[in-house]
PDB file of N, CA, C and O in Angstrom:
ATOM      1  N   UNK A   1       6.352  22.696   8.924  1.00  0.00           N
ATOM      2  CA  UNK A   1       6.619  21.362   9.414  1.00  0.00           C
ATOM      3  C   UNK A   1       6.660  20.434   8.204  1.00  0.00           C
ATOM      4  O   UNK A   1       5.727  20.250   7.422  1.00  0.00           O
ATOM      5  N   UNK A   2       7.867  19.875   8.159  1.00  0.00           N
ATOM      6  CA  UNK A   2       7.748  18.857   6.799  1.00  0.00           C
ATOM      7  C   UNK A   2       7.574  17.567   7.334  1.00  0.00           C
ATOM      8  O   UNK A   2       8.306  17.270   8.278  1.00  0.00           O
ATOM      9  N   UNK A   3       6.674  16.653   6.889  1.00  0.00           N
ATOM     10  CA  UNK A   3       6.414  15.342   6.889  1.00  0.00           C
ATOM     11  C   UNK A   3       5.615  14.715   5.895  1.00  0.00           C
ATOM     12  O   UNK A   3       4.493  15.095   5.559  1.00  0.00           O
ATOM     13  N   UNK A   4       6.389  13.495   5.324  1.00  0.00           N
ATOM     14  CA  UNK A   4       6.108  13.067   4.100  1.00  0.00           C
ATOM     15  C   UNK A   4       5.012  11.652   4.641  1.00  0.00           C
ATOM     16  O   UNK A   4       5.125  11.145   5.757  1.00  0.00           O
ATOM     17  N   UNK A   5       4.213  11.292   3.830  1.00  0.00           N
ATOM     18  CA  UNK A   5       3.527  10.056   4.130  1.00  0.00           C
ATOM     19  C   UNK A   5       3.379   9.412   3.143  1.00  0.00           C
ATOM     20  O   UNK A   5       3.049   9.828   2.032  1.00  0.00           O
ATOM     21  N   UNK A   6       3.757   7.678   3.665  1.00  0.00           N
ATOM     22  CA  UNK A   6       4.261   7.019   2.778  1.00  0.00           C
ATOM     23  C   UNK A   6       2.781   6.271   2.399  1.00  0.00           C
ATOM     24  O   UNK A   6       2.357   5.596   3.337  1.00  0.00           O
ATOM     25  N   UNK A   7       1.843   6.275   1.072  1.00  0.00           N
ATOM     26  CA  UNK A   7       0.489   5.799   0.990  1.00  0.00           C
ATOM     27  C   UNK A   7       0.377   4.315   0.824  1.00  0.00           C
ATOM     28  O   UNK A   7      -0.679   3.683   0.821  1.00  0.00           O
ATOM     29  N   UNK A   8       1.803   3.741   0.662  1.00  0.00           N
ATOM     30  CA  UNK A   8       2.009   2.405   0.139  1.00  0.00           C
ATOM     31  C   UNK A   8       2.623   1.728   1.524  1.00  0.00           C
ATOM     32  O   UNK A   8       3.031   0.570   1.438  1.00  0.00           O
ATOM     33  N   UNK A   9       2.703   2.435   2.833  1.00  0.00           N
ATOM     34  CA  UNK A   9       2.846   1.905   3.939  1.00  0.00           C
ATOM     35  C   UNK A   9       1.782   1.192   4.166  1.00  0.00           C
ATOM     36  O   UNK A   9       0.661   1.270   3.665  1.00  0.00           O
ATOM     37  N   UNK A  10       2.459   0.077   5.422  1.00  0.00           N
ATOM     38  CA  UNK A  10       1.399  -0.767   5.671  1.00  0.00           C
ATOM     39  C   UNK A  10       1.016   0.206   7.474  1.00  0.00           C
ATOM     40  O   UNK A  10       0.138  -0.067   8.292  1.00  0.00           O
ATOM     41  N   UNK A  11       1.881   1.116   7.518  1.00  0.00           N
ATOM     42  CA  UNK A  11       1.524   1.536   8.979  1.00  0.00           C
ATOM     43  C   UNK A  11       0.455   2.600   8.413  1.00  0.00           C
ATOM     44  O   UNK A  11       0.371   2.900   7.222  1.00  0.00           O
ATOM     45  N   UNK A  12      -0.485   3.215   9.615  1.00  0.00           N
ATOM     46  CA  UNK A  12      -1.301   3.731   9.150  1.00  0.00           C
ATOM     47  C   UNK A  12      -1.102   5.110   9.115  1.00  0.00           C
ATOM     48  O   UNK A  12      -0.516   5.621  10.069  1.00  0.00           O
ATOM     49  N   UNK A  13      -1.485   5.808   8.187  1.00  0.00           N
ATOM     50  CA  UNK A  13      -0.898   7.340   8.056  1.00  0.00           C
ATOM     51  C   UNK A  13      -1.120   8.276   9.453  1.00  0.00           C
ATOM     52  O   UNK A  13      -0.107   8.843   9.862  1.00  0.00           O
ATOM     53  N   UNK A  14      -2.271   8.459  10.147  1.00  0.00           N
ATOM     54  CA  UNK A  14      -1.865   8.505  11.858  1.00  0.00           C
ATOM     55  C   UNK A  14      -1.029   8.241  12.190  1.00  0.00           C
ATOM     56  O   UNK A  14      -0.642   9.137  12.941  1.00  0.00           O
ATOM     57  N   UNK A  15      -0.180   7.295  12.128  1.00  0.00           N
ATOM     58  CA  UNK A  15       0.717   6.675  13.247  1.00  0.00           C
ATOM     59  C   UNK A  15       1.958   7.175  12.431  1.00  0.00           C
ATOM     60  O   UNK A  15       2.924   7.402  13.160  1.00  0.00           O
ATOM     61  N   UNK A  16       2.252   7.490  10.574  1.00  0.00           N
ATOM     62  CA  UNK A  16       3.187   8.439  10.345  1.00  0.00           C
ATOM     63  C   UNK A  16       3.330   9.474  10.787  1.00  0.00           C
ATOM     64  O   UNK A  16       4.383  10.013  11.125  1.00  0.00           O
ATOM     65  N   UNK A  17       2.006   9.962  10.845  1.00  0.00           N
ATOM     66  CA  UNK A  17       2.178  11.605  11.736  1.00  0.00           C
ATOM     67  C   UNK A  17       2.995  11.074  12.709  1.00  0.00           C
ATOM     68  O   UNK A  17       4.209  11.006  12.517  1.00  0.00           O
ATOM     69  N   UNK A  18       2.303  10.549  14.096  1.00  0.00           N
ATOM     70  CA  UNK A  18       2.635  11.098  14.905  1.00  0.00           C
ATOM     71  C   UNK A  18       4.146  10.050  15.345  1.00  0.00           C
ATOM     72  O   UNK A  18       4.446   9.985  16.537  1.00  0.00           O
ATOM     73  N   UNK A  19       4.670   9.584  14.706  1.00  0.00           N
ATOM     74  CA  UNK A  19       5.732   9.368  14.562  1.00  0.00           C
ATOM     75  C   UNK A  19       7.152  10.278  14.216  1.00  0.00           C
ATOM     76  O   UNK A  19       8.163  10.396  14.908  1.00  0.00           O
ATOM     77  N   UNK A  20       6.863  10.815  13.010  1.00  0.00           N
ATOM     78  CA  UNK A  20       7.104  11.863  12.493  1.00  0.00           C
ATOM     79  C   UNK A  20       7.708  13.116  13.525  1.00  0.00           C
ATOM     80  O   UNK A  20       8.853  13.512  13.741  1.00  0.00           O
ATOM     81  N   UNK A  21       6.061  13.625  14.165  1.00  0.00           N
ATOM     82  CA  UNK A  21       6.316  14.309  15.027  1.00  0.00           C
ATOM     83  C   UNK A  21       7.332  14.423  16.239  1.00  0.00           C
ATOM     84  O   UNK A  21       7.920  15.404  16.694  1.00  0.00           O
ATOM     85  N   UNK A  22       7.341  12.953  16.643  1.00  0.00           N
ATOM     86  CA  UNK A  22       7.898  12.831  17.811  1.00  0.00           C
ATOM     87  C   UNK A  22       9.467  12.708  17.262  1.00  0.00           C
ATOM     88  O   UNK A  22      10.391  13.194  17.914  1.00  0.00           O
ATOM     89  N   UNK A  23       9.641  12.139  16.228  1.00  0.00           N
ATOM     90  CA  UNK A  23      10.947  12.840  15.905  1.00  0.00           C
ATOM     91  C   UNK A  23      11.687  14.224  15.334  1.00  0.00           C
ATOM     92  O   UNK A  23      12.858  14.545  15.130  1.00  0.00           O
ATOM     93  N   UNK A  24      10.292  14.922  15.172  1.00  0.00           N
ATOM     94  CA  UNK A  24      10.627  16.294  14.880  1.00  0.00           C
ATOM     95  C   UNK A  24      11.243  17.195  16.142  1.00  0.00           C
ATOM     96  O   UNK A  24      12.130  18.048  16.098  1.00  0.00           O
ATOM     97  N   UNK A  25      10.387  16.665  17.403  1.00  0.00           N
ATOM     98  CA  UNK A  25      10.495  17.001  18.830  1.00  0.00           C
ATOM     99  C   UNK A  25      11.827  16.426  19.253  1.00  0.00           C
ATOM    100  O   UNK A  25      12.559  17.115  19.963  1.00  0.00           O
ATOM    101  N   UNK A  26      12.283  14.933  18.783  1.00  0.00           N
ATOM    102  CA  UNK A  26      13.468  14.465  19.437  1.00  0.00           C
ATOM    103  C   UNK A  26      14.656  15.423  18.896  1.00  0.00           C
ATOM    104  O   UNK A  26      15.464  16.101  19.531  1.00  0.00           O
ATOM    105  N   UNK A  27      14.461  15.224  17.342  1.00  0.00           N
ATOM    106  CA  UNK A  27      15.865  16.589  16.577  1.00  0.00           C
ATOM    107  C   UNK A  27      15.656  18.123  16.924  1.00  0.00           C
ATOM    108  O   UNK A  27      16.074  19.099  16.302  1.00  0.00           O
ATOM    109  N   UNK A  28      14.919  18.075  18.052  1.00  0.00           N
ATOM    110  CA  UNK A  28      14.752  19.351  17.895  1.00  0.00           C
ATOM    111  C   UNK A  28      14.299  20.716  17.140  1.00  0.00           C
ATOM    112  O   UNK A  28      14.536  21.892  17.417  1.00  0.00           O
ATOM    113  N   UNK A  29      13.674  20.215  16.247  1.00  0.00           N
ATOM    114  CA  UNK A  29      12.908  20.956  15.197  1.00  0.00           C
ATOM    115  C   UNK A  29      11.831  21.833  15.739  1.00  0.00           C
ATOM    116  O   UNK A  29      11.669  23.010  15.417  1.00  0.00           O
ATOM    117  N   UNK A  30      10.921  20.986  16.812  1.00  0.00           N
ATOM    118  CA  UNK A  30       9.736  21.608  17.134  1.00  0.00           C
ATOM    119  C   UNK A  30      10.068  21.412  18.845  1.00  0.00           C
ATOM    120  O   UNK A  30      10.332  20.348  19.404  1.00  0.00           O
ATOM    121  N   UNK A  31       9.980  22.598  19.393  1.00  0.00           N
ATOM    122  CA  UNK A  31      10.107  23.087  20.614  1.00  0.00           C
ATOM    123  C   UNK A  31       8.517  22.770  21.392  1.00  0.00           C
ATOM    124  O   UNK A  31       7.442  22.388  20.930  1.00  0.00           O
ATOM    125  N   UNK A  32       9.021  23.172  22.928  1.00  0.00           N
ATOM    126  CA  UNK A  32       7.788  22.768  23.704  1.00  0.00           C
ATOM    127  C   UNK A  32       6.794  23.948  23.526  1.00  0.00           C
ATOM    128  O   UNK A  32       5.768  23.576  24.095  1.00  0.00           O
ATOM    129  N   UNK A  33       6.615  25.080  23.058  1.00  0.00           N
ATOM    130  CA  UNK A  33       5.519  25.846  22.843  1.00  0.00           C
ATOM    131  C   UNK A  33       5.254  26.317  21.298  1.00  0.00           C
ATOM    132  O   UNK A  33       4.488  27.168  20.848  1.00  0.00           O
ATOM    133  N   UNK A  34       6.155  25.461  20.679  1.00  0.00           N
ATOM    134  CA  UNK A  34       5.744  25.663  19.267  1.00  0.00           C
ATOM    135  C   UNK A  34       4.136  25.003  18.608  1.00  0.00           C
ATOM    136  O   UNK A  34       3.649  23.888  18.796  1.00  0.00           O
ATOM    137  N   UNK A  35       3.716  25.902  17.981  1.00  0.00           N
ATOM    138  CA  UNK A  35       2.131  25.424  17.439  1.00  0.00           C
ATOM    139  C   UNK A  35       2.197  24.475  16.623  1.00  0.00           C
ATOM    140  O   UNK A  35       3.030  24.679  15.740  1.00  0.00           O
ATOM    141  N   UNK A  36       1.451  23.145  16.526  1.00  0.00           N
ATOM    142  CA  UNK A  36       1.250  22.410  15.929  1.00  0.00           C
ATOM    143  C   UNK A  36       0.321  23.343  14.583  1.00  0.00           C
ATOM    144  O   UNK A  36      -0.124  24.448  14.893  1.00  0.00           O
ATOM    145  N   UNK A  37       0.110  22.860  13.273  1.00  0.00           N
ATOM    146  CA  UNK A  37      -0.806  23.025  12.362  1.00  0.00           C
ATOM    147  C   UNK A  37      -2.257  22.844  13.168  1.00  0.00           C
ATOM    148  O   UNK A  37      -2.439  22.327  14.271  1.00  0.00           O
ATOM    149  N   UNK A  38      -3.360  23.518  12.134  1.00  0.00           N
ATOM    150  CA  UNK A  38      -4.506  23.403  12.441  1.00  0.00           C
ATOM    151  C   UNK A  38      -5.038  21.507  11.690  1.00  0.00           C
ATOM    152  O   UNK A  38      -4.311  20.727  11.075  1.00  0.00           O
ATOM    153  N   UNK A  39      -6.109  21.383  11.975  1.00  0.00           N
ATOM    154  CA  UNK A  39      -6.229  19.834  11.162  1.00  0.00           C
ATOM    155  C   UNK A  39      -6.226  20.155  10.479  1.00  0.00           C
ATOM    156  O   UNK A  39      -5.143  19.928   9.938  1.00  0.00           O
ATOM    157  N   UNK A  40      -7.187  21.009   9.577  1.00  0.00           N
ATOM    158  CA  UNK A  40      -7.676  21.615   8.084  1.00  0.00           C
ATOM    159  C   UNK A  40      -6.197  21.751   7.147  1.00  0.00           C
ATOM    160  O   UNK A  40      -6.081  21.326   5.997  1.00  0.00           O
ATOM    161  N   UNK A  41      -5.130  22.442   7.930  1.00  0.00           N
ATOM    162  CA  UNK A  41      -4.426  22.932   7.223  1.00  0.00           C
ATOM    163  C   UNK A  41      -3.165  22.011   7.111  1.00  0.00           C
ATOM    164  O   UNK A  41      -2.429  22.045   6.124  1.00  0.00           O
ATOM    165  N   UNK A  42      -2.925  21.034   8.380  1.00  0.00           N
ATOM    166  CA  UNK A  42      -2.182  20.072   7.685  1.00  0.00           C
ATOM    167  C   UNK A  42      -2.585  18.703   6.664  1.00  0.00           C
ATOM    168  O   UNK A  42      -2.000  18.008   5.833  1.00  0.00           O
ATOM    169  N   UNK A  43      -4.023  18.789   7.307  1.00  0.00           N
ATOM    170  CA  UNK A  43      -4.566  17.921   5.846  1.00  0.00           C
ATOM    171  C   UNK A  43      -4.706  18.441   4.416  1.00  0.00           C
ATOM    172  O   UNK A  43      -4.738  17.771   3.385  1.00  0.00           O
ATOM    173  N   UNK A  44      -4.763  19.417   4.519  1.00  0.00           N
ATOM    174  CA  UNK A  44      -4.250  20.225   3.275  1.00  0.00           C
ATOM    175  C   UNK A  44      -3.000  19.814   2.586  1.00  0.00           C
ATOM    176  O   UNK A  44      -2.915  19.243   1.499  1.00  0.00           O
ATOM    177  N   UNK A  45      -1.949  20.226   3.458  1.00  0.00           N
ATOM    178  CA  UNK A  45      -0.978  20.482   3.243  1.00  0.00           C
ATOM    179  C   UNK A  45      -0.313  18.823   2.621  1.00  0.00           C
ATOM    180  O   UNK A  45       0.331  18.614   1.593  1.00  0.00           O
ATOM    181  N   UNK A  46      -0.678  18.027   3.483  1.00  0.00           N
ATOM    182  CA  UNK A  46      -0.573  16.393   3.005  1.00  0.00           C
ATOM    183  C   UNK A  46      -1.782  15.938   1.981  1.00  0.00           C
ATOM    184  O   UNK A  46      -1.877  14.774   1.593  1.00  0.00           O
ATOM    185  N   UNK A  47      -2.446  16.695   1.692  1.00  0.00           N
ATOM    186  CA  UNK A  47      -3.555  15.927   0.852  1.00  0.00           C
ATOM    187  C   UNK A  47      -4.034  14.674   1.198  1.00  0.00           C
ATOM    188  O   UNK A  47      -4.052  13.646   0.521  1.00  0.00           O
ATOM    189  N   UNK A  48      -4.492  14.911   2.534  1.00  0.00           N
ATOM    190  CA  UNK A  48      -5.408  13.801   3.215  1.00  0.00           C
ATOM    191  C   UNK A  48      -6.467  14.046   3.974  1.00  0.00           C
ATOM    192  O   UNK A  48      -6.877  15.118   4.417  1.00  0.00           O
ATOM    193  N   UNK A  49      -6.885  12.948   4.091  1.00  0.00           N
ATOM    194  CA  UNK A  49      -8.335  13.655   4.754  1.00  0.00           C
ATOM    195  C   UNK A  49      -8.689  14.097   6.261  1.00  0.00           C
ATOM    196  O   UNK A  49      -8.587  13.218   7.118  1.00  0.00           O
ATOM    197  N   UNK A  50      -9.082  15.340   6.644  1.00  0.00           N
ATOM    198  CA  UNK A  50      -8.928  15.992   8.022  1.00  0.00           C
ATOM    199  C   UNK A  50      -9.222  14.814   8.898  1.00  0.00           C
ATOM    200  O   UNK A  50      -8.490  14.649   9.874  1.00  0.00           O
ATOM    201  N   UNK A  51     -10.292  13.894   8.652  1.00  0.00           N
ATOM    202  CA  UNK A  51     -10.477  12.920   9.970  1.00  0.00           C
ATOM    203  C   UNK A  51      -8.820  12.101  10.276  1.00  0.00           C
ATOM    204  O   UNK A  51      -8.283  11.853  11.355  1.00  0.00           O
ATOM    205  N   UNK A  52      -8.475  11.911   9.268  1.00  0.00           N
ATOM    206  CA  UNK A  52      -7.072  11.210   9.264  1.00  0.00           C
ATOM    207  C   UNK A  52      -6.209  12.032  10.517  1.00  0.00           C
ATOM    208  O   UNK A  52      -5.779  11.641  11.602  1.00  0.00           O
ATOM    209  N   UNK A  53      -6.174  13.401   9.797  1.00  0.00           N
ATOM    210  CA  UNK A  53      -5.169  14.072  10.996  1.00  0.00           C
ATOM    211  C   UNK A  53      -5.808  14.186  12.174  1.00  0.00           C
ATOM    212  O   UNK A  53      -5.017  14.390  13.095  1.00  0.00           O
ATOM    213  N   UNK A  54      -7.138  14.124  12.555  1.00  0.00           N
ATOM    214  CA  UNK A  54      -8.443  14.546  13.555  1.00  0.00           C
ATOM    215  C   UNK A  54      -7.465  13.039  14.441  1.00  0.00           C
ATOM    216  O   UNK A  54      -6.779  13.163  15.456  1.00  0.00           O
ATOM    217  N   UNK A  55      -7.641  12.093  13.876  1.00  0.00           N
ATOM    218  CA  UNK A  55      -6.798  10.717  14.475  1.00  0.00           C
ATOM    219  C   UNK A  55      -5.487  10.783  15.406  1.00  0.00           C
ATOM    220  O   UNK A  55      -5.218  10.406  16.546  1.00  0.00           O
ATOM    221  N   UNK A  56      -4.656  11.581  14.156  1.00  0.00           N
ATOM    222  CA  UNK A  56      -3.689  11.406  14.723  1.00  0.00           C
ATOM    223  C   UNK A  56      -3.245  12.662  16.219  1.00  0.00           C
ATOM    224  O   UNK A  56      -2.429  12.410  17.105  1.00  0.00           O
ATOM    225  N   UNK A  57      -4.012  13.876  16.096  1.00  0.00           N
ATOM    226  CA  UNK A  57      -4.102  14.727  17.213  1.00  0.00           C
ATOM    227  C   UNK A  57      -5.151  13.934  18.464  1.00  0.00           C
ATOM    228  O   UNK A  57      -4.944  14.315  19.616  1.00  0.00           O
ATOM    229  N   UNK A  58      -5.938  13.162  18.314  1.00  0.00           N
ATOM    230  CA  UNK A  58      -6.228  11.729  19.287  1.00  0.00           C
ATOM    231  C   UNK A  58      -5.447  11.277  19.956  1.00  0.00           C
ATOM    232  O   UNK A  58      -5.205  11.581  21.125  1.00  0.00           O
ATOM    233  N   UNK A  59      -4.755  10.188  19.056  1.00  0.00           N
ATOM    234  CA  UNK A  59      -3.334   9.528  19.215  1.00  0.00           C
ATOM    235  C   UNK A  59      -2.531   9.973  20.323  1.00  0.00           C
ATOM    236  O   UNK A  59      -2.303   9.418  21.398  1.00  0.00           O
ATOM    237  N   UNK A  60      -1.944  11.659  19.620  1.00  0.00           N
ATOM    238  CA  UNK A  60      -1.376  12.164  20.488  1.00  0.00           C
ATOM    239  C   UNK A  60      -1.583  12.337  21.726  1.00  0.00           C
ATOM    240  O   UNK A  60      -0.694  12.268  22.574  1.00  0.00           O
ATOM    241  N   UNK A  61      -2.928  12.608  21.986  1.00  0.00           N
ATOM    242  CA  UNK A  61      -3.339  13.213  23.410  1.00  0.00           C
ATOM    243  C   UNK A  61      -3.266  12.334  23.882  1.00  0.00           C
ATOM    244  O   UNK A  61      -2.534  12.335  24.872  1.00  0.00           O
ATOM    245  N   UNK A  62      -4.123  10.703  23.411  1.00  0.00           N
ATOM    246  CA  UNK A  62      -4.066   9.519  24.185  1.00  0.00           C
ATOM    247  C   UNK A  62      -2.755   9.130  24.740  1.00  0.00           C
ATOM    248  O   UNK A  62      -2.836   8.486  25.786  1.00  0.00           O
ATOM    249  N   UNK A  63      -1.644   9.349  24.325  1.00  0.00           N
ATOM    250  CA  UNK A  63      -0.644   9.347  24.701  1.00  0.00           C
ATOM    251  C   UNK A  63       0.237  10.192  25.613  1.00  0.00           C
ATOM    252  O   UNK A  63       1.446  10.183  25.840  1.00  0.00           O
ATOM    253  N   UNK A  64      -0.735  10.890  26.036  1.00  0.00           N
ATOM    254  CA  UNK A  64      -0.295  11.997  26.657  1.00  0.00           C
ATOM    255  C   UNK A  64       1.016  13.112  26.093  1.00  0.00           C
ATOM    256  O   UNK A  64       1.813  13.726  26.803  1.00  0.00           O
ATOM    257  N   UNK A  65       0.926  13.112  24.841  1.00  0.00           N
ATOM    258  CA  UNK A  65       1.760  13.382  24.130  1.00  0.00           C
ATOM    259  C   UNK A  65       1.281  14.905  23.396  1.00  0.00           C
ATOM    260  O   UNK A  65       0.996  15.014  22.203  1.00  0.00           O
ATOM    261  N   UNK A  66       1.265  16.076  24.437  1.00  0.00           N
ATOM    262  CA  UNK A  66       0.585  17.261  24.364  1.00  0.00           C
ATOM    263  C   UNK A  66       1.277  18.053  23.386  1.00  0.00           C
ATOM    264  O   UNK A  66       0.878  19.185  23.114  1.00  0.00           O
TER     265      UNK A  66
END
């Protein structure tokens, strides 16, 4: 899954994720039973900190956005 985050945004890197995401889902990139990353490993992968992504898999749910 590629998604870049912009650190000099004023939006908050949560809300890049799951922005991101939902356009990964709109182009069709990521299908309805495709696995999201683990937190660990996409905070890894972005070099940020797991609570950050812990947020944005929140976000999502709060949104009903499974």
């Amino acid at each position: 899954m590629k998604i870049i985050i912009n650190h000099s945004s004023m939006i908050p890197i949560y809300e890049q994720i799951v922005e991101q995401v939902k356009a990964l889902i709109r182009n069709g990139k990521l299908k309805e039973n495709d696995n999201l990353p683990s937190v660990r490993s996409l905070a890894k992968e972005l070099k940020i900190s797991a609570l950050t992504v812990k947020k944005h898999m929140i976000a999502w749910k709060t949104r009903g956005l499974r």
